[in-house]
DSSP file (Angstrom, degrees, kcal/mol; ACC not computed):
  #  RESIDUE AA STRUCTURE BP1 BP2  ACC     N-H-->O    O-->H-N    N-H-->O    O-->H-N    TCO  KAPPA ALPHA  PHI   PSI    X-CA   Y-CA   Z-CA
    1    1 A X              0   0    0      0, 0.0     2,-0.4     0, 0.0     0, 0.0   0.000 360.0 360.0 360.0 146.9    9.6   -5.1   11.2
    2    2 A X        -     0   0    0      2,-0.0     2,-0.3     7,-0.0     9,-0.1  -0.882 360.0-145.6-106.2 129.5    7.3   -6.5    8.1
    3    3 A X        +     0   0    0     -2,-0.4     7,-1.5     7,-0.2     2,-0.7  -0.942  28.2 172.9 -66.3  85.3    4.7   -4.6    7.2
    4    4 A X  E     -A    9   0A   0     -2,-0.3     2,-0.5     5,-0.2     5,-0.2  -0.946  19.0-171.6-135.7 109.3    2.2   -7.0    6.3
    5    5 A X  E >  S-A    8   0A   0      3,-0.9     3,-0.7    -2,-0.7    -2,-0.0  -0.961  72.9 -25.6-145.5  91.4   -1.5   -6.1    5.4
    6    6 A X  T 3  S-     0   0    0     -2,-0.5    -1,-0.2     1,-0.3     3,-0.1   0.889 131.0 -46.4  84.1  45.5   -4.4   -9.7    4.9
    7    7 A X  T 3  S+     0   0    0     -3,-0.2    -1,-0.3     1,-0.1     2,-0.2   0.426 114.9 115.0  79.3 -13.2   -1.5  -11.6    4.1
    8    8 A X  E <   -A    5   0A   0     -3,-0.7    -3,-0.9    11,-0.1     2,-0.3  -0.638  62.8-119.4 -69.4 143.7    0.9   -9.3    1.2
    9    9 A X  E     -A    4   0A   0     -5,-0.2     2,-0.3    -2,-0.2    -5,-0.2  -0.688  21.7-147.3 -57.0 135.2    3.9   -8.2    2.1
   10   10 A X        +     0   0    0     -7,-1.5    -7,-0.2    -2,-0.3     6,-0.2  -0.631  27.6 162.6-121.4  78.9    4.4   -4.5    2.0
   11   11 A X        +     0   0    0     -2,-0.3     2,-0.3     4,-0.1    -1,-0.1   0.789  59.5  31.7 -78.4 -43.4    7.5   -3.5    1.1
   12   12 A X  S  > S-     0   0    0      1,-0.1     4,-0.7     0, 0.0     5,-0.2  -0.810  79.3-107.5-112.2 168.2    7.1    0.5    0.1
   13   13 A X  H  > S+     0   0    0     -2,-0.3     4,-0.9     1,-0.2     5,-0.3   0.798 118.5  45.4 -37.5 -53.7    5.0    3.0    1.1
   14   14 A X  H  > S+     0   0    0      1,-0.2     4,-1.8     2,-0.2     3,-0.3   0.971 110.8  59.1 -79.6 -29.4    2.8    3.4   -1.7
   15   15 A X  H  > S+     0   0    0      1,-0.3     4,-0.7     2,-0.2    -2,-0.2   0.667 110.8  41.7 -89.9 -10.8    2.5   -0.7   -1.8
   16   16 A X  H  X S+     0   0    0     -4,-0.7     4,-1.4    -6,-0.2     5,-0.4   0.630 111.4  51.9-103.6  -1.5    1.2   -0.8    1.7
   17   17 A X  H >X S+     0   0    0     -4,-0.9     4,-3.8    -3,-0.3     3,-0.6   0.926 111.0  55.4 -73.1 -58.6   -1.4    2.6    1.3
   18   18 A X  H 3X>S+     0   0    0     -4,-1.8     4,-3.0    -5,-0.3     5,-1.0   0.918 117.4  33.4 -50.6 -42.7   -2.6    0.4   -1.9
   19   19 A X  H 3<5S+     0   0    0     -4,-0.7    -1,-0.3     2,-0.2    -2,-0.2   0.727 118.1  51.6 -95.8 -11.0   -3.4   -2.9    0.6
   20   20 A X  H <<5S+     0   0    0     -4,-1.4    -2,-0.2    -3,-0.6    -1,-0.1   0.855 122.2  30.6 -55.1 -69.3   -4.2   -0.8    3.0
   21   21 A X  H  <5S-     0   0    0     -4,-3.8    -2,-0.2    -5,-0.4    -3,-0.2   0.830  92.7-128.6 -50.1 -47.6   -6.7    0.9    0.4
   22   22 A X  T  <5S+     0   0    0     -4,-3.0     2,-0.2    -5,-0.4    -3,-0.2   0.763  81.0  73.3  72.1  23.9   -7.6   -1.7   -1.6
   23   23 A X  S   <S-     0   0    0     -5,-1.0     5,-0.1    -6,-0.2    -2,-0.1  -0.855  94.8 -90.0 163.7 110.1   -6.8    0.2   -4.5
   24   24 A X    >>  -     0   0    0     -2,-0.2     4,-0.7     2,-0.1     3,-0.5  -0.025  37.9-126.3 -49.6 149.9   -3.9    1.3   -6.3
   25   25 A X  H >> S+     0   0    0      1,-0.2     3,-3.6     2,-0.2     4,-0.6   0.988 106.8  68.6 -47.9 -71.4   -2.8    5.2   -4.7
   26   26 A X  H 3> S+     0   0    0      1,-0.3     4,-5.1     2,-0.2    -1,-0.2   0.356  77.9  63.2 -24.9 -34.4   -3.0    6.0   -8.4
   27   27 A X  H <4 S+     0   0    0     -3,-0.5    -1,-0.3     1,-0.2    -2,-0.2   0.858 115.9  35.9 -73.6 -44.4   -6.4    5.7   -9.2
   28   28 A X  H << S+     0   0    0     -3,-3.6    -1,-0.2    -4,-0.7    -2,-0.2   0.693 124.3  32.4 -83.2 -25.2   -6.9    8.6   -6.8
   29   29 A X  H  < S-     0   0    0     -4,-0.6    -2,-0.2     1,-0.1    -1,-0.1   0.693  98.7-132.7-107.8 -17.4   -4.2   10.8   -7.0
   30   30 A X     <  -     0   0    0     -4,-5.1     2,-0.5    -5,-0.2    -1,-0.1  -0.165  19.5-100.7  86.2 157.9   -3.1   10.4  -11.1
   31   31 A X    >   -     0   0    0     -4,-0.1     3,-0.5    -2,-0.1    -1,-0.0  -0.994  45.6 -99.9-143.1 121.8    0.5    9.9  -12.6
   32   32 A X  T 3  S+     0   0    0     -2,-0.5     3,-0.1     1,-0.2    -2,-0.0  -0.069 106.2  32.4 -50.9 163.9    2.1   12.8  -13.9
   33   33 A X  T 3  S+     0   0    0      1,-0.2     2,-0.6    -3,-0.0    -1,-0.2   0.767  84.3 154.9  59.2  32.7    2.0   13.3  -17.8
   34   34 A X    <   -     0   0    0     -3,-0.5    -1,-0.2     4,-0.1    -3,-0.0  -0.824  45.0-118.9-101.4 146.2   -1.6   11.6  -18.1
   35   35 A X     >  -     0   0    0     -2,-0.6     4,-1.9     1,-0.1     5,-0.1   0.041  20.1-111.3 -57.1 165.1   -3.5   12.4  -20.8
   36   36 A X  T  4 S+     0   0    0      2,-0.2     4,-0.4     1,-0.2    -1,-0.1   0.696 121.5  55.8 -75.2 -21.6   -7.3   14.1  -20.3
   37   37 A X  T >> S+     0   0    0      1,-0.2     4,-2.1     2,-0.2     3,-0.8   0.956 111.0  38.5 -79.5 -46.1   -8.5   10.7  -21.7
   38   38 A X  H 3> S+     0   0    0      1,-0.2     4,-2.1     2,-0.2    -2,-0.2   0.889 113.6  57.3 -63.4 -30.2   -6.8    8.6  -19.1
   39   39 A X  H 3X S+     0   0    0     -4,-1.9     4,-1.2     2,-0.2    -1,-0.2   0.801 105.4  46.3 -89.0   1.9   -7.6   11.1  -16.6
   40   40 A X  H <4 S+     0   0    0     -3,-0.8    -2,-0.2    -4,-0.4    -1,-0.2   0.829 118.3  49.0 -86.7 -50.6  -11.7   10.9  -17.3
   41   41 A X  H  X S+     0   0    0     -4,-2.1     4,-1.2     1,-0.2     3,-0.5   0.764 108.6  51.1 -57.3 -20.7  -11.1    7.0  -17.1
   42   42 A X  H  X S+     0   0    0     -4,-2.1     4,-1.5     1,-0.3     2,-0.4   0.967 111.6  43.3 -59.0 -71.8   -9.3    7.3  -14.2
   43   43 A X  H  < S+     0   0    0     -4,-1.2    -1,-0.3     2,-0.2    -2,-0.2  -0.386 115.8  54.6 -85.2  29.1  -12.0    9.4  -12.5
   44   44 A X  H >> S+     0   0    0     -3,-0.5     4,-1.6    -2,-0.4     3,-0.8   0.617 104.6  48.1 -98.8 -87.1  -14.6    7.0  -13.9
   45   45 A X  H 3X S+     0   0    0     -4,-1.2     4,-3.0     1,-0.3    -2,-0.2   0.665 112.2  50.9  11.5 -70.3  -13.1    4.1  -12.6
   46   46 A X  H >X S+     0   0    0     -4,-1.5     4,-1.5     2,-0.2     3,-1.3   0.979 107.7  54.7 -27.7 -73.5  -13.0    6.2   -9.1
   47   47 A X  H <> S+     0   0    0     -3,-0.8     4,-0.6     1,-0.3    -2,-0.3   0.834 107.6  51.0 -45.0 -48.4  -16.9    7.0   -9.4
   48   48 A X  H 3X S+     0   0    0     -4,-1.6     4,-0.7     2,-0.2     3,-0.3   0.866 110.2  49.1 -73.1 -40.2  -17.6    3.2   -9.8
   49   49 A X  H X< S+     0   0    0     -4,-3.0     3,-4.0    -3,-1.3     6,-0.3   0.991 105.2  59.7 -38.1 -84.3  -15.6    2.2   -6.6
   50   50 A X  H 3< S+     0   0    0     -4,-1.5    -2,-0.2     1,-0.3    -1,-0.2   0.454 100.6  46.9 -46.8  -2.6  -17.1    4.5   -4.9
   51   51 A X  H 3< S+     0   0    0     -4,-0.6    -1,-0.3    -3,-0.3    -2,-0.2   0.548  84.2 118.5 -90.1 -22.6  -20.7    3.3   -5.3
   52   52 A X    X<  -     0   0    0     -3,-4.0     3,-4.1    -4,-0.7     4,-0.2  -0.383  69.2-143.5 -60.4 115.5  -19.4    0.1   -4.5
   53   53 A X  G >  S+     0   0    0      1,-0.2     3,-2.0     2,-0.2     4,-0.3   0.889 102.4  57.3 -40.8 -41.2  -21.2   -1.1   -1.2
   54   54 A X  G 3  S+     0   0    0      1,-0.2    -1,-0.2     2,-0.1     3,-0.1   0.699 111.6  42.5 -45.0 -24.9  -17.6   -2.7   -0.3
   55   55 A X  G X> S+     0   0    0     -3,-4.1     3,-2.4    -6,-0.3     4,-0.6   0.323  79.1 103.4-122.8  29.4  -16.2    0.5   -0.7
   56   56 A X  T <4 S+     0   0    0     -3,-2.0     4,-0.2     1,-0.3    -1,-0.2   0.870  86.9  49.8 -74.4 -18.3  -18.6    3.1    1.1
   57   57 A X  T >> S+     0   0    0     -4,-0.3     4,-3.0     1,-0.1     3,-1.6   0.694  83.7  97.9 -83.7  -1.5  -16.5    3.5    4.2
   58   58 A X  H <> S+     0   0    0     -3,-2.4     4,-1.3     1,-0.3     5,-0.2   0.945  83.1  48.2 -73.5 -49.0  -13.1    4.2    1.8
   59   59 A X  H 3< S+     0   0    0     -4,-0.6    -1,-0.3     1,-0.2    -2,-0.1   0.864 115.6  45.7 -50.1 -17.9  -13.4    8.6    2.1
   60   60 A X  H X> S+     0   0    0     -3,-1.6     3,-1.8    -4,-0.2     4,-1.7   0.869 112.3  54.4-108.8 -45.3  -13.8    8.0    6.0
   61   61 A X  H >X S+     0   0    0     -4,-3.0     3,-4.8     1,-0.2     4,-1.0   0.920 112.6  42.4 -24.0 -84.4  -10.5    5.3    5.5
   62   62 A X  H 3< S+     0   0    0     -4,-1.3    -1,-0.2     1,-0.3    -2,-0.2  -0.038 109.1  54.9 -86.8  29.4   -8.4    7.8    3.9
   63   63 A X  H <4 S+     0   0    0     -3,-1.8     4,-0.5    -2,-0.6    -1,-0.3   0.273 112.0  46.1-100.7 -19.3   -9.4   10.5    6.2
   64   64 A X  H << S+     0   0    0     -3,-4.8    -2,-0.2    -4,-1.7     4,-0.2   0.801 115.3  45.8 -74.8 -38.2   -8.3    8.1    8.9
   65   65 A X  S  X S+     0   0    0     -4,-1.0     4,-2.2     1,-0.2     5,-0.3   0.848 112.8  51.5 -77.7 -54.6   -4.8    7.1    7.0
   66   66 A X  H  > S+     0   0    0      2,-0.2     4,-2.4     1,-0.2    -1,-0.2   0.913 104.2  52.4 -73.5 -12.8   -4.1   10.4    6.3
   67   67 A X  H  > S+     0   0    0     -4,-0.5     4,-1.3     2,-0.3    -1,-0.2   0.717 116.7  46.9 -71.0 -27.5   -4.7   11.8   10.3
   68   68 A X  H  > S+     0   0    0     -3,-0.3     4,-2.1    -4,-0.2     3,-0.5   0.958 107.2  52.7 -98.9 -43.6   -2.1    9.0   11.2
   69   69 A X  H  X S+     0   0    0     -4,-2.2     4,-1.2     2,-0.2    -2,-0.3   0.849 114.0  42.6 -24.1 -64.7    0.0    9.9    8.6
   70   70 A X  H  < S+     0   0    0     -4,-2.4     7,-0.2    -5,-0.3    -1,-0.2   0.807 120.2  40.2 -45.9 -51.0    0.0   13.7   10.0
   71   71 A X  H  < S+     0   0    0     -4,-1.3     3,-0.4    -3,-0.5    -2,-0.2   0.672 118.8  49.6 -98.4 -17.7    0.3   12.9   13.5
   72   72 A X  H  < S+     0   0    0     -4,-2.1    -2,-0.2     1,-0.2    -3,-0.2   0.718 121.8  26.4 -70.1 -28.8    3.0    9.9   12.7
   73   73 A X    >X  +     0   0    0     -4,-1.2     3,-3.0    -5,-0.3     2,-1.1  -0.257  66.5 165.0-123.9  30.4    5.4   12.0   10.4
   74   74 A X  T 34  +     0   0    0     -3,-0.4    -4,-0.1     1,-0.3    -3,-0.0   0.186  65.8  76.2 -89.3  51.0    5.3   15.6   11.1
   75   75 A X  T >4 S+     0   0    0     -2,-1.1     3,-0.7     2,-0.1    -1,-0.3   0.588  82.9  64.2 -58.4 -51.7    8.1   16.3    9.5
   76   76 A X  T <4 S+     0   0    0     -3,-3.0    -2,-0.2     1,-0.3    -6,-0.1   0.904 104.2  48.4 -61.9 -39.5    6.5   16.1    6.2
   77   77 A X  T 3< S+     0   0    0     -4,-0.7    -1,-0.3    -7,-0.2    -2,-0.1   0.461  75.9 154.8 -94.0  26.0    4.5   18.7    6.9
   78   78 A X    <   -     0   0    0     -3,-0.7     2,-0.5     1,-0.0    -3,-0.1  -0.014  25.8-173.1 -42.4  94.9    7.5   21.5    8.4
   79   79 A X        -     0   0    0      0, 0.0     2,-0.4     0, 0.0    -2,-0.1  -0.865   9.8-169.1-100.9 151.7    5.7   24.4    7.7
   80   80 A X        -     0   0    0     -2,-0.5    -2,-0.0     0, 0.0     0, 0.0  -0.960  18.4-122.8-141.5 109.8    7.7   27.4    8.3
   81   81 A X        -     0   0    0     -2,-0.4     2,-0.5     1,-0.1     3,-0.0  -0.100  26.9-126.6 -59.3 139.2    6.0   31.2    8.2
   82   82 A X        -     0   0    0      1,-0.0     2,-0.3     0, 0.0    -1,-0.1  -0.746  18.6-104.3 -92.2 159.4    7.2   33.4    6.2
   83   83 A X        -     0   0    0     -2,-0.5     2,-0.5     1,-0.1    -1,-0.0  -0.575  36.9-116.5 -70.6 134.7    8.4   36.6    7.0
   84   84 A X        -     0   0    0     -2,-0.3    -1,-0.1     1,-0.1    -3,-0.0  -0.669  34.4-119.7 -11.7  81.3    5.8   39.7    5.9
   85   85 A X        -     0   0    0     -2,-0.5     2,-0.1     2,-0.0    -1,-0.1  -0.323  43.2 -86.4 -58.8 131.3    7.7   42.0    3.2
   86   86 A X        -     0   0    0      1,-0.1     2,-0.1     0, 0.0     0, 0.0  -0.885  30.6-131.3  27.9  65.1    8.1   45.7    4.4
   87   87 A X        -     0   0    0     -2,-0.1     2,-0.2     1,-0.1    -1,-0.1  -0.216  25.7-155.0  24.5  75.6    5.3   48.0    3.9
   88   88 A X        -     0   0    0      1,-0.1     2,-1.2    -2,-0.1    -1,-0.1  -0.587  27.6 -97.8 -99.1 162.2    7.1   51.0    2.4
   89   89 A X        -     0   0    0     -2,-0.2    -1,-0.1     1,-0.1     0, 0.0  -0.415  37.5-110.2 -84.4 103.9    5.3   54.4    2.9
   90   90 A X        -     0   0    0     -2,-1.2     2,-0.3     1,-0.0    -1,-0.1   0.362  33.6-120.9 -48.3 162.6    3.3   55.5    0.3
   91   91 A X        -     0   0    0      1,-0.0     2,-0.5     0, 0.0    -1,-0.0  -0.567  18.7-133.9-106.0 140.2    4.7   58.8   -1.6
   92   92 A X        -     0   0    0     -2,-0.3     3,-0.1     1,-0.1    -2,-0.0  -0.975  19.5-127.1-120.9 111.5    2.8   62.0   -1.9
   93   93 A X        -     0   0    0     -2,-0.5     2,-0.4     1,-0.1    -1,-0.1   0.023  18.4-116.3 -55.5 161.0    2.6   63.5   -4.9
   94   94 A X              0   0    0      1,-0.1    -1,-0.1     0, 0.0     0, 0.0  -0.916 360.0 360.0-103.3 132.9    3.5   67.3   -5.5
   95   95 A X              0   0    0     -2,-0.4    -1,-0.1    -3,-0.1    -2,-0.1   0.301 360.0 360.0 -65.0 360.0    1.0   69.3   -6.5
């Protein structure tokens, strides 16, 4: 089945969150190794989207994308308890 989102083809994951989005993933999430300057332009960049009237519903979007994401895959999230460590019983000094 084609994924296909206002007429793109969506061929990966991240290429259909980004036409989904309207917005590269990146811009939000960062690319390992980026420098503190790219990552203030980055988060600039963001700040100015988000004022955008076009883009005021996008936090309520990608609270929506990620909730289908959750309930669609939950796999990704196999969380598994860990076990407790031991207690051992504290030691009483000699007087």
């Amino acid at each position: 089945m084609k994924c296909i989102v206002a007429g793109h083809q969506a061929v990966t994951e991240a290429e259909f969150a980004e036409l989904a989005l309207g917005t590269p993933v990146g811009l939000w999430l960062g690319v390992e190794g980026e420098s503190e300057q790219e990552r203030a332009a980055r988060m600039d960049a963001a700040r100015d989207i988000l004022s955008d009237p076009e883009y005021r519903n996008l936090p309520d979007d990608l609270v929506r994308l990620a909730a289908r994401v959750v309930d669609e895959h939950p796999d990704v999230f196999n969380v598994v308890p860990l076990a407790r460590p031991t207690r051992r019983p504290a030691r009483r000094r000699a007087a």
